[in-house]
N, CA, C and O of each residue as an XYZ file, in Angstrom:
692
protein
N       0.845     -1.178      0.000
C       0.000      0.000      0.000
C       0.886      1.234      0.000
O       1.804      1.325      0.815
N       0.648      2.138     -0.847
C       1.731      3.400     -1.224
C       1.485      4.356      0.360
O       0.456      4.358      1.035
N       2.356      4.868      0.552
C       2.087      5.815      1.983
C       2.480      7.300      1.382
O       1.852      8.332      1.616
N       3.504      7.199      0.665
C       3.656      8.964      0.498
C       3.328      9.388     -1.166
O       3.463      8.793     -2.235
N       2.878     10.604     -0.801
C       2.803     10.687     -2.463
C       3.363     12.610     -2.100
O       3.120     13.523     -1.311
N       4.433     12.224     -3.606
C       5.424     13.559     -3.332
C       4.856     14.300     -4.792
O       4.464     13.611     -5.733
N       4.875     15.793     -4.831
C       4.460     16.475     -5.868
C       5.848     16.266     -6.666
O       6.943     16.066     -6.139
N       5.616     16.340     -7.831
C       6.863     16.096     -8.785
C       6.594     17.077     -9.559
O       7.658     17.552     -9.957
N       5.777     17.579     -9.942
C       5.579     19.077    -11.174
C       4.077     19.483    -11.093
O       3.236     18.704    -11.541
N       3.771     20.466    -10.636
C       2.380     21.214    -10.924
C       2.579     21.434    -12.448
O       3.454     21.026    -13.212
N       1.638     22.102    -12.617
C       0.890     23.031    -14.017
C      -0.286     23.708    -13.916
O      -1.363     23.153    -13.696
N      -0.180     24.542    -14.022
C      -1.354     25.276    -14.345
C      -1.752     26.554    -15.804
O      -1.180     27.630    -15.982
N      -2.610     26.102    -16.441
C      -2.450     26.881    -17.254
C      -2.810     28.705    -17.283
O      -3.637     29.010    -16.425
N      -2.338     29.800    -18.074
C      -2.373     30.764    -17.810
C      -3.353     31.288    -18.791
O      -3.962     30.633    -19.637
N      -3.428     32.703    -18.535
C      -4.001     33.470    -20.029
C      -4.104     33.093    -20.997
O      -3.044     32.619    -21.405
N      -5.049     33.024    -21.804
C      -4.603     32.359    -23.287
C      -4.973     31.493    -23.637
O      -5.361     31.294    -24.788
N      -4.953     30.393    -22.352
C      -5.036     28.936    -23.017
C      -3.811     28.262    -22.975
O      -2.701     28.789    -22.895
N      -4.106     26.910    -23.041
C      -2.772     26.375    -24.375
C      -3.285     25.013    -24.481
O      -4.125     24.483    -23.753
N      -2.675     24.517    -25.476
C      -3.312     23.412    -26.277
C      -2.562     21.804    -25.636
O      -2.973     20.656    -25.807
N      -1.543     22.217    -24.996
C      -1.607     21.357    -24.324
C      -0.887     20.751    -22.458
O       0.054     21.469    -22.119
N      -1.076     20.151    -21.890
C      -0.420     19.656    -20.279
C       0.289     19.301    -20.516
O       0.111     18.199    -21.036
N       1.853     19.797    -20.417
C       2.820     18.689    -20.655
C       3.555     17.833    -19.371
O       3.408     18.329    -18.254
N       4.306     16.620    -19.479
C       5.716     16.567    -17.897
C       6.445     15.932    -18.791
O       6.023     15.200    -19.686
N       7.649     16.237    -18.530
C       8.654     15.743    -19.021
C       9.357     15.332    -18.250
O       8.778     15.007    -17.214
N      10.759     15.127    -18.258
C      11.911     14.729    -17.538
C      11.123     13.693    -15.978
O      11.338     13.898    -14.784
N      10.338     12.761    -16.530
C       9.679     11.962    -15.051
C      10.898     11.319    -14.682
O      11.729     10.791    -15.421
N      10.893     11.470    -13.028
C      12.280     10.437    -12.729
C      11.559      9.469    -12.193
O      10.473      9.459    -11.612
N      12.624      8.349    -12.587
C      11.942      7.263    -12.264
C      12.185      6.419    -10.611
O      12.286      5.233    -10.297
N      12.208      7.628     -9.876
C      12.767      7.327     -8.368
C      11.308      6.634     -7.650
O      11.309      6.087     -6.547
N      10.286      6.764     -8.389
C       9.203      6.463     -7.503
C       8.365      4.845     -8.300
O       8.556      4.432     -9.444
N       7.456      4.234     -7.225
C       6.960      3.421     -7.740
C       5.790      3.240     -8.537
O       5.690      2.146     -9.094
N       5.025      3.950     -8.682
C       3.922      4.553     -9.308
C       3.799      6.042     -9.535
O       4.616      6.782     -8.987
N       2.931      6.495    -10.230
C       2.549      7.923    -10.550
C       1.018      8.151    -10.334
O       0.085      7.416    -10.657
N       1.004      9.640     -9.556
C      -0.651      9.379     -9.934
C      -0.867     11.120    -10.535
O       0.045     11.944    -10.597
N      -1.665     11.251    -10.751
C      -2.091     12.547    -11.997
C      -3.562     12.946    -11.669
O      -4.496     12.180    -11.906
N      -3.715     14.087    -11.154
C      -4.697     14.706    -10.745
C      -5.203     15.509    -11.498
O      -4.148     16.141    -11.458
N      -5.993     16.271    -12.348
C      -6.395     16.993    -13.089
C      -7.815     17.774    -13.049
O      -8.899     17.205    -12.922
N      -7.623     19.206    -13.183
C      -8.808     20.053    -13.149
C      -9.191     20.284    -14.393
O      -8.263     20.771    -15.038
N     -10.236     20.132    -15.055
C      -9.890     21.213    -16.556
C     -11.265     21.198    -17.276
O     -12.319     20.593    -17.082
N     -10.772     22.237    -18.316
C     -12.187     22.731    -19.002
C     -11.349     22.546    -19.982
O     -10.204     22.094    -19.944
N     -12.393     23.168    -21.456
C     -11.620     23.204    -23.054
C     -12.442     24.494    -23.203
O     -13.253     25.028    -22.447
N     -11.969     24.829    -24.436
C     -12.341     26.037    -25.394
C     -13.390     25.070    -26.603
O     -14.163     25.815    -27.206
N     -13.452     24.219    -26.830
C     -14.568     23.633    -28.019
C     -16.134     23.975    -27.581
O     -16.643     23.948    -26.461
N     -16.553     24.216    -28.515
C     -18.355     24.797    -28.703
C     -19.111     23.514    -28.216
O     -19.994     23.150    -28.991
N     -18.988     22.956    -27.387
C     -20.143     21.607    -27.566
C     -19.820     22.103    -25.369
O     -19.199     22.930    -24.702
N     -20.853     20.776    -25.134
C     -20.970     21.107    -23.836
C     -19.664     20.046    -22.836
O     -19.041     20.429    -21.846
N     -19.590     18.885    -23.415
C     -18.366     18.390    -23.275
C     -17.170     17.825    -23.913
O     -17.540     16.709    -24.279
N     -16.015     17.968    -24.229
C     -14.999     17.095    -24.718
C     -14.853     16.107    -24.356
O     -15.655     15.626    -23.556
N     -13.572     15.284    -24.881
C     -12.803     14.374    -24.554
C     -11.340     15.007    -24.294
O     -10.715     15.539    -25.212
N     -10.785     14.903    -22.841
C      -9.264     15.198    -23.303
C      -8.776     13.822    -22.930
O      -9.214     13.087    -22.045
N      -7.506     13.555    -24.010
C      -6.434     12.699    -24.448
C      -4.657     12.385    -23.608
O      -3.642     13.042    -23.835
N      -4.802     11.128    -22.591
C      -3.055     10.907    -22.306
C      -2.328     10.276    -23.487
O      -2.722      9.449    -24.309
N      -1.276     10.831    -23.360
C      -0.219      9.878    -24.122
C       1.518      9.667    -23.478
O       2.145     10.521    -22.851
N       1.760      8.975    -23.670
C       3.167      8.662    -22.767
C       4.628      8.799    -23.633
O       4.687      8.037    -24.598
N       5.483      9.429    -23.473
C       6.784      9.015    -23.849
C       6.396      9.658    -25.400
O       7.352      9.471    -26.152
N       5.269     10.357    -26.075
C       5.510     11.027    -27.672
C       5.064     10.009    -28.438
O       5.089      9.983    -29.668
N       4.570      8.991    -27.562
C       3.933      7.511    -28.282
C       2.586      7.828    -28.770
O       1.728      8.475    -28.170
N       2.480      7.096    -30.364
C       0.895      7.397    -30.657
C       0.780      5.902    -30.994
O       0.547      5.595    -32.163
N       0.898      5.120    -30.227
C       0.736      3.438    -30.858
C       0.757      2.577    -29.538
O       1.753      2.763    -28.839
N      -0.238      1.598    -29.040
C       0.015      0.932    -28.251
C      -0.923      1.301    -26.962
O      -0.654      0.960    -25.811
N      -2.027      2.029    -27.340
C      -3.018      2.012    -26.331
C      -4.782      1.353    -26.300
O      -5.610      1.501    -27.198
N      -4.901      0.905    -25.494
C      -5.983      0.212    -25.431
C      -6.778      0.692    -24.262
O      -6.163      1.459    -23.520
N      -8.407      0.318    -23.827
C      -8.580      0.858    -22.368
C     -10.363      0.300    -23.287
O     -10.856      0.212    -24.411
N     -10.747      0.039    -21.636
C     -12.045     -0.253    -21.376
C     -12.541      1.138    -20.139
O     -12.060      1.697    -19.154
N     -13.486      1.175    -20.777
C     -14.774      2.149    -20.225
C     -16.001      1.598    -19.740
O     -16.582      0.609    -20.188
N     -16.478      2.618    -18.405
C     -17.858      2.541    -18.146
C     -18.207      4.258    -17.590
O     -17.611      4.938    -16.755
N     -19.297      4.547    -18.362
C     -19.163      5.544    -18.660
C     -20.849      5.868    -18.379
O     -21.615      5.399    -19.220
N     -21.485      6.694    -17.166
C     -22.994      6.912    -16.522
C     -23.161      8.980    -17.418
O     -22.245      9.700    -17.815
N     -24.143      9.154    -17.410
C     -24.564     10.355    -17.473
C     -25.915     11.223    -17.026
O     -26.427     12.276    -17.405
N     -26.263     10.065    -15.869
C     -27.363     10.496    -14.959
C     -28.867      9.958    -16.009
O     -30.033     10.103    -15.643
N     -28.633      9.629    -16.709
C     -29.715      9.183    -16.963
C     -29.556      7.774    -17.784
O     -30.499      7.019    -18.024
N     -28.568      7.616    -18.065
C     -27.988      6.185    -18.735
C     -26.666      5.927    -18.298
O     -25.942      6.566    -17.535
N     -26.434      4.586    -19.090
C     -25.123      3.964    -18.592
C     -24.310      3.659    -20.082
O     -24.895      4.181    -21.031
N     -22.989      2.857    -20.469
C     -22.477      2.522    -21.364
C     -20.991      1.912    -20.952
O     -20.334      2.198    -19.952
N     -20.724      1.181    -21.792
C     -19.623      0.657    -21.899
C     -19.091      0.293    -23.315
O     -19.841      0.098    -24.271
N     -17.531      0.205    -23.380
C     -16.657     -0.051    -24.319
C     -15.669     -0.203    -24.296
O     -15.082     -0.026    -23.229
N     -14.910     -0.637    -25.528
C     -13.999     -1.202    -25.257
C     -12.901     -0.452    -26.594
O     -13.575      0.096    -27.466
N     -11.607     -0.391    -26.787
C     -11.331     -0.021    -27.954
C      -9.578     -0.695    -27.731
O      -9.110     -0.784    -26.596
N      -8.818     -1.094    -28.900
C      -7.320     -1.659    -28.870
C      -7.033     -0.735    -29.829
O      -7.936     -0.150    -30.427
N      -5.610     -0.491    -30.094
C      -4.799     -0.117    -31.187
C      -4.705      1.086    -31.296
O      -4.010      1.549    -32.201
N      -5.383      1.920    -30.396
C      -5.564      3.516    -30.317
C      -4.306      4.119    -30.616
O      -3.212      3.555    -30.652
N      -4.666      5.777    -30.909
C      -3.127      6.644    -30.689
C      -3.157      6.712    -29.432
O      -2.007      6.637    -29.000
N      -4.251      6.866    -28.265
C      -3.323      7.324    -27.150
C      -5.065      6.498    -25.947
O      -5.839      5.567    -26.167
N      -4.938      7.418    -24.878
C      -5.845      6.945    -23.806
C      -6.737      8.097    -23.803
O      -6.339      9.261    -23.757
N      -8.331      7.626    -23.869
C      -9.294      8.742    -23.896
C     -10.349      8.490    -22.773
O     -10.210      7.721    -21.822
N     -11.380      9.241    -23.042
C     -12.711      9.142    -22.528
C     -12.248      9.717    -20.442
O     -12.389      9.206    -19.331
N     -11.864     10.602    -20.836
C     -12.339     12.031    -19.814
C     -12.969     12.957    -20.596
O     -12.719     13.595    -21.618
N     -13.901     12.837    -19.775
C     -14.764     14.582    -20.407
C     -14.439     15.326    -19.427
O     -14.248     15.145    -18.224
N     -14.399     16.335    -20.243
C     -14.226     18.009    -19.390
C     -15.464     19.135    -20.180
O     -15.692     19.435    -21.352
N     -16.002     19.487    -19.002
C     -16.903     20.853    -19.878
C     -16.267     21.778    -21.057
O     -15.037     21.794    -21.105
N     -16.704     22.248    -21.639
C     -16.785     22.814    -22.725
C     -17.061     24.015    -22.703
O     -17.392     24.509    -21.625
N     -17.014     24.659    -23.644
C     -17.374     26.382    -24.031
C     -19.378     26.429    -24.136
O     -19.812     27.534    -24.463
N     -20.228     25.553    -23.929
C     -21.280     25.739    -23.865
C     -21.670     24.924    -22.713
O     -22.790     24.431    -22.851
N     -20.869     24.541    -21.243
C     -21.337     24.167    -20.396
C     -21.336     25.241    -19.051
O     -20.599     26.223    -18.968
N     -21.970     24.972    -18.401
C     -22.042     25.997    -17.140
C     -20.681     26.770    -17.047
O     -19.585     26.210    -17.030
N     -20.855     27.923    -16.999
C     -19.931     29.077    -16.553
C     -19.001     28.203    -15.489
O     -19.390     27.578    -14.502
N     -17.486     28.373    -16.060
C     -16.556     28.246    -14.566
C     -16.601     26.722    -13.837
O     -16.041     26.556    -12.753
N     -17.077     25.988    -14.295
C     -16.973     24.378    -14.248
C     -15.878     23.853    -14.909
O     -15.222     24.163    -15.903
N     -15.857     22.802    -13.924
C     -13.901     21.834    -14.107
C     -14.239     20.442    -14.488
O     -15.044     19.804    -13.810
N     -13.809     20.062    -15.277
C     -14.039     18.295    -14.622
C     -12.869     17.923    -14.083
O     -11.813     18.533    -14.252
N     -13.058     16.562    -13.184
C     -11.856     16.351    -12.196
C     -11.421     15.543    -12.530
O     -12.270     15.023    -13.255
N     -10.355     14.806    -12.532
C     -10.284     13.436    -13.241
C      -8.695     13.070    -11.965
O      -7.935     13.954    -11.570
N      -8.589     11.498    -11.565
C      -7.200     11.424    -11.394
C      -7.045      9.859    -11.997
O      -7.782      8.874    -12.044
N      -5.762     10.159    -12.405
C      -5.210      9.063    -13.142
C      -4.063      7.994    -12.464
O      -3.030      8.563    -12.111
N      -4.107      6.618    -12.251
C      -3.324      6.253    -10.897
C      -2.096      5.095    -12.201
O      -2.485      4.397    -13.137
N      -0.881      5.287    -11.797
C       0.094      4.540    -13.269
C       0.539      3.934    -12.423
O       1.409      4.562    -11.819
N       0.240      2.332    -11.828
C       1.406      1.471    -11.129
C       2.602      1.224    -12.070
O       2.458      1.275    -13.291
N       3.979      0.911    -11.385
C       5.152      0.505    -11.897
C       5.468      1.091    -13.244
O       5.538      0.491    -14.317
N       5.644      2.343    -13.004
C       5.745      3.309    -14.440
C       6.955      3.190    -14.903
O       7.258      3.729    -15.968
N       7.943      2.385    -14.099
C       9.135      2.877    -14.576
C      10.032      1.186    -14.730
O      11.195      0.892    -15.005
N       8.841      0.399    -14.404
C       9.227     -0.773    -14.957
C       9.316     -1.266    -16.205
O       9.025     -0.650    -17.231
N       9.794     -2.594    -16.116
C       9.825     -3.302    -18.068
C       8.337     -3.786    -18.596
O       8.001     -4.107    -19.735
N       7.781     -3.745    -17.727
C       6.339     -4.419    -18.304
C       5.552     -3.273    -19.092
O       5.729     -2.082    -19.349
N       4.473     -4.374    -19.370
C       3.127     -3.086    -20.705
C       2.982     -2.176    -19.085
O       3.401     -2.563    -17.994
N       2.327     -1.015    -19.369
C       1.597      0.368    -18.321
C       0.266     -0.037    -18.066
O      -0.299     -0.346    -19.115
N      -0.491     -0.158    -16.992
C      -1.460     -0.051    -16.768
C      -1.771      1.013    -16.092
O      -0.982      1.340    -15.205
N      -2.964      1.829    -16.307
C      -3.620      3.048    -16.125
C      -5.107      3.203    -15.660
O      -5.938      2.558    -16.299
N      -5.369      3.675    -15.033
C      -6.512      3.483    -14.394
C      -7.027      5.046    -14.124
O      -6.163      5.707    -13.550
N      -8.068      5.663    -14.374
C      -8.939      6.610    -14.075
C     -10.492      6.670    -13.699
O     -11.332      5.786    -13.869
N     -10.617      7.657    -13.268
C     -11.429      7.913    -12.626
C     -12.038      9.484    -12.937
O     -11.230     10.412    -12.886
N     -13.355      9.749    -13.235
C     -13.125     11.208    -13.784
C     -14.901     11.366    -14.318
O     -15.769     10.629    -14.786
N     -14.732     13.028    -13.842
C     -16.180     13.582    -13.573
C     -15.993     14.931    -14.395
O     -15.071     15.746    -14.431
N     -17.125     14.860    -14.992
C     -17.091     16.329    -15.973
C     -18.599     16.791    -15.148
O     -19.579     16.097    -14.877
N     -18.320     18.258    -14.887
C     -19.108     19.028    -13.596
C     -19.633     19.899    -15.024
O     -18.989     20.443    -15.920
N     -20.861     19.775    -14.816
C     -22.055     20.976    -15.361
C     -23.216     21.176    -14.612
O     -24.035     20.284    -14.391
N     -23.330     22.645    -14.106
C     -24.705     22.415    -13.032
C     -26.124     22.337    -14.045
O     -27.121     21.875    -13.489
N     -26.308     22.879    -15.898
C     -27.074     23.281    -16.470
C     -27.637     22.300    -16.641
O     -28.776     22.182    -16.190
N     -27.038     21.285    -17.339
C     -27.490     19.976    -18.199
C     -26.555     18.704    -17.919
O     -25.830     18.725    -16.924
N     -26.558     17.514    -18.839
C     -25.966     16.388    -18.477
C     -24.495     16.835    -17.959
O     -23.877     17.843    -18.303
N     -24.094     15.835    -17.052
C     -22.554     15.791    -16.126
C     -22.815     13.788    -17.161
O     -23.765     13.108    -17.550
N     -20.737     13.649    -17.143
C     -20.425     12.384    -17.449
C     -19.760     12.169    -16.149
O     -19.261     13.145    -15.589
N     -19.670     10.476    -15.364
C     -19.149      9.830    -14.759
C     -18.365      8.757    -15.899
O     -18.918      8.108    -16.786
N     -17.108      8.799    -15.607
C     -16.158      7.520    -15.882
C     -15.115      7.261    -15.337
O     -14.314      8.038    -14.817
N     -15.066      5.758    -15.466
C     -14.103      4.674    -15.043
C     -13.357      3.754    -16.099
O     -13.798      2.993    -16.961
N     -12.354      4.020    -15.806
C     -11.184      3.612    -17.295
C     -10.141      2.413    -16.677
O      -9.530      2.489    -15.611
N     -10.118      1.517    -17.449
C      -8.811      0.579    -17.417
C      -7.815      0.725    -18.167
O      -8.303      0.031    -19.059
N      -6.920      0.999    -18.551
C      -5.953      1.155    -19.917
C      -4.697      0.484    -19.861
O      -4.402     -0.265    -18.930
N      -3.942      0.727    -20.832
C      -2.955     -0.164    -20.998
C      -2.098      0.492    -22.455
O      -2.469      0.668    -23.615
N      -0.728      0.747    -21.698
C      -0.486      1.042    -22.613
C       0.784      0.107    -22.708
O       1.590      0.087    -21.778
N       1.016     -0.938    -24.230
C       1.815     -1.627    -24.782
C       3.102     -1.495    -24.495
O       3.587     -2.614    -24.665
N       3.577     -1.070    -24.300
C       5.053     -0.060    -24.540
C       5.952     -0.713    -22.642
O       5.599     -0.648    -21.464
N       6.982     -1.181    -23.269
C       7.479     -1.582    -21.672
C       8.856     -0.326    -21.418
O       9.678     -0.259    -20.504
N       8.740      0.203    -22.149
C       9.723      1.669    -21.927
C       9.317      2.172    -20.323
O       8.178      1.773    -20.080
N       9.717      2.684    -19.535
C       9.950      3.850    -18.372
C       9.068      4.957    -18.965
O       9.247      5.419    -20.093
N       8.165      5.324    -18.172
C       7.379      6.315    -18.734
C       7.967      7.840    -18.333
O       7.958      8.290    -17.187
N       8.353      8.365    -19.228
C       9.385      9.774    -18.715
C       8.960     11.331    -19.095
O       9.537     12.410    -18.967
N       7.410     10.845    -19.731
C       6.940     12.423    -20.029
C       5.535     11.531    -20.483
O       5.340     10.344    -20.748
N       4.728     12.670    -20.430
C       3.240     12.634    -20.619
C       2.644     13.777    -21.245
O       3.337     14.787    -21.360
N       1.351     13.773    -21.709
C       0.644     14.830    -22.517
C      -0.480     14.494    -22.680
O      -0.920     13.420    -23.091
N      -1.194     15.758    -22.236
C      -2.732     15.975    -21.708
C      -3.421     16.600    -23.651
O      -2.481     17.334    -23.956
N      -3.987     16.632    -24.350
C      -4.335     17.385    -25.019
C      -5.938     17.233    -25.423
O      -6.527     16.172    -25.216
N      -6.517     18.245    -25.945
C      -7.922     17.850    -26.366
C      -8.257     17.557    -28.068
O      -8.531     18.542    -28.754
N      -8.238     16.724    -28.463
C      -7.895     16.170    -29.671
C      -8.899     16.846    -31.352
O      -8.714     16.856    -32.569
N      -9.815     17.252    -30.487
C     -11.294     17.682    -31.338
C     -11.042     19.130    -32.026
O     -11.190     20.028    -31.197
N     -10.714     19.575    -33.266
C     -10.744     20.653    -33.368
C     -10.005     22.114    -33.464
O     -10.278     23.215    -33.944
N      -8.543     21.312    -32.497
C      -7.889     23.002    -32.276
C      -8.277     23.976    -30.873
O      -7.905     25.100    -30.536
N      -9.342     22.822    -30.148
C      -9.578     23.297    -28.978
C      -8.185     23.338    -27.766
O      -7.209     22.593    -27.855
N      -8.367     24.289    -26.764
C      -7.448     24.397    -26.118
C      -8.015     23.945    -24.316
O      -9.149     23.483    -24.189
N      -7.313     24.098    -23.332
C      -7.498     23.875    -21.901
C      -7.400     25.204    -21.770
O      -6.346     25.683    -22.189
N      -8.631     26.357    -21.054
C      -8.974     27.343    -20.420
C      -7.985     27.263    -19.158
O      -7.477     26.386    -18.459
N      -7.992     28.969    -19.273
C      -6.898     29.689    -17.573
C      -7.509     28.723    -16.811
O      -8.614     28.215    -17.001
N      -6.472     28.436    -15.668
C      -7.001     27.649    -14.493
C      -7.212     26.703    -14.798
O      -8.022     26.213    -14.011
N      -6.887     25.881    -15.749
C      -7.303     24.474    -15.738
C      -5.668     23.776    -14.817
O      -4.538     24.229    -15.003
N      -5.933     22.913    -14.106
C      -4.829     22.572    -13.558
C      -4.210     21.087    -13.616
O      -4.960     20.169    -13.948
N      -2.964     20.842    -13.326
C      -2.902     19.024    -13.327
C      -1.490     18.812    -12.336
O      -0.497     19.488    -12.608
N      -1.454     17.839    -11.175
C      -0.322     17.948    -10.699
C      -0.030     16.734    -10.927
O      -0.932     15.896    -10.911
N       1.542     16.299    -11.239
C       1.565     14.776    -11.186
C       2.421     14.566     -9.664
O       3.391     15.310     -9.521
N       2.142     13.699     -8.651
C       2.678     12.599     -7.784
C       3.484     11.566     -7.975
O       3.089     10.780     -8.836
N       4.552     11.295     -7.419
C       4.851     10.247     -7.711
C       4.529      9.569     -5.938
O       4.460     10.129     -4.844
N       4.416      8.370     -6.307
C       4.192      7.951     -5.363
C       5.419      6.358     -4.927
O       5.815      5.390     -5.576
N       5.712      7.056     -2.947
C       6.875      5.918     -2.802
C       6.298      5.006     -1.916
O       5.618      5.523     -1.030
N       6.408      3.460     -1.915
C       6.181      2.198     -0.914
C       7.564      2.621      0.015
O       8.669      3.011     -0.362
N       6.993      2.363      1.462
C       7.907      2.763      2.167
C       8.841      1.187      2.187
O       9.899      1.104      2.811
């Protein structure tokens, strides 16, 4: 059971926007990673999808979903992806000043094996539908995971001021 979890790099985005969350230089001193995230987009619809990807990799992701929206349920499944999806975050036509939250938990990131990834993640609208999801993923690749990237894939949309993401690494004592 992990006991400490140490901040390794905030972010927060500023004025402007920007199109995408980056971390780079991950050291691989810890045994897992976990990834916390606040965020909105700039796209016209009421929610997005924003997108992980590991190491500049667009090959080698897979992930199962279950996915509620207060009035229904769903599930899926997808292999061979460019990267890991299905967080929604509000949008440019969802309630004023709403985040969705999402955290992302990476056991043995810096081991030889495939990545497994796991999330958890809520897109907040007080107007109309909110999404609940729960993600399994997997990403192929037995590389050390040493940088990551948040982006919203739809459009040219960007992550609004204040959207935030800290990554943890986390140590077994």
């Amino acid at each position: 059971m992990p006991n400490t979890f140490q901040l390794i790099a905030p972010s927060t985005v500023g004025a402007g926007g920007a199109a995408s969350i980056d971390f780079t230089s991950i050291p691989s001193t810890y045994t897992d990673l976990c990834l916390v995230i606040s965020a909105r987009v700039t796209r016209a619809v009421s929610a997005s999808t924003i997108c992980l990807t590991f190491n500049g990799s667009s090959t080698g992701y897979s992930q199962k979903n279950l996915s509620g929206n207060g009035a229904s349920a769903s599930s899926n499944s997808t292999s061979g992806t460019v990267n890991l999806t299905y967080m929604e975050v509000p949008a440019a036509n969802a309630t004023a000043s709403t985040f969705g939250n999402h955290t992302i938990y990476i056991p043995n990131y810096a081991g030889s094996a495939n990545k497994s990834v796991s999330f958890d993640s809520v897109s907040e609208n007080n107007g109309t539908t909110a999404y609940a999801n729960l993600n399994a993923g997997l990403w192929s690749n037995t590389a050390a995971i040493t940088s990551m990237s948040l982006t919203e894939p739809n459009g040219g949309s960007n992550f609004v001021q204040y959207s935030t993401a800290y990554l943890y690494g986390v140590k077994n004592a």
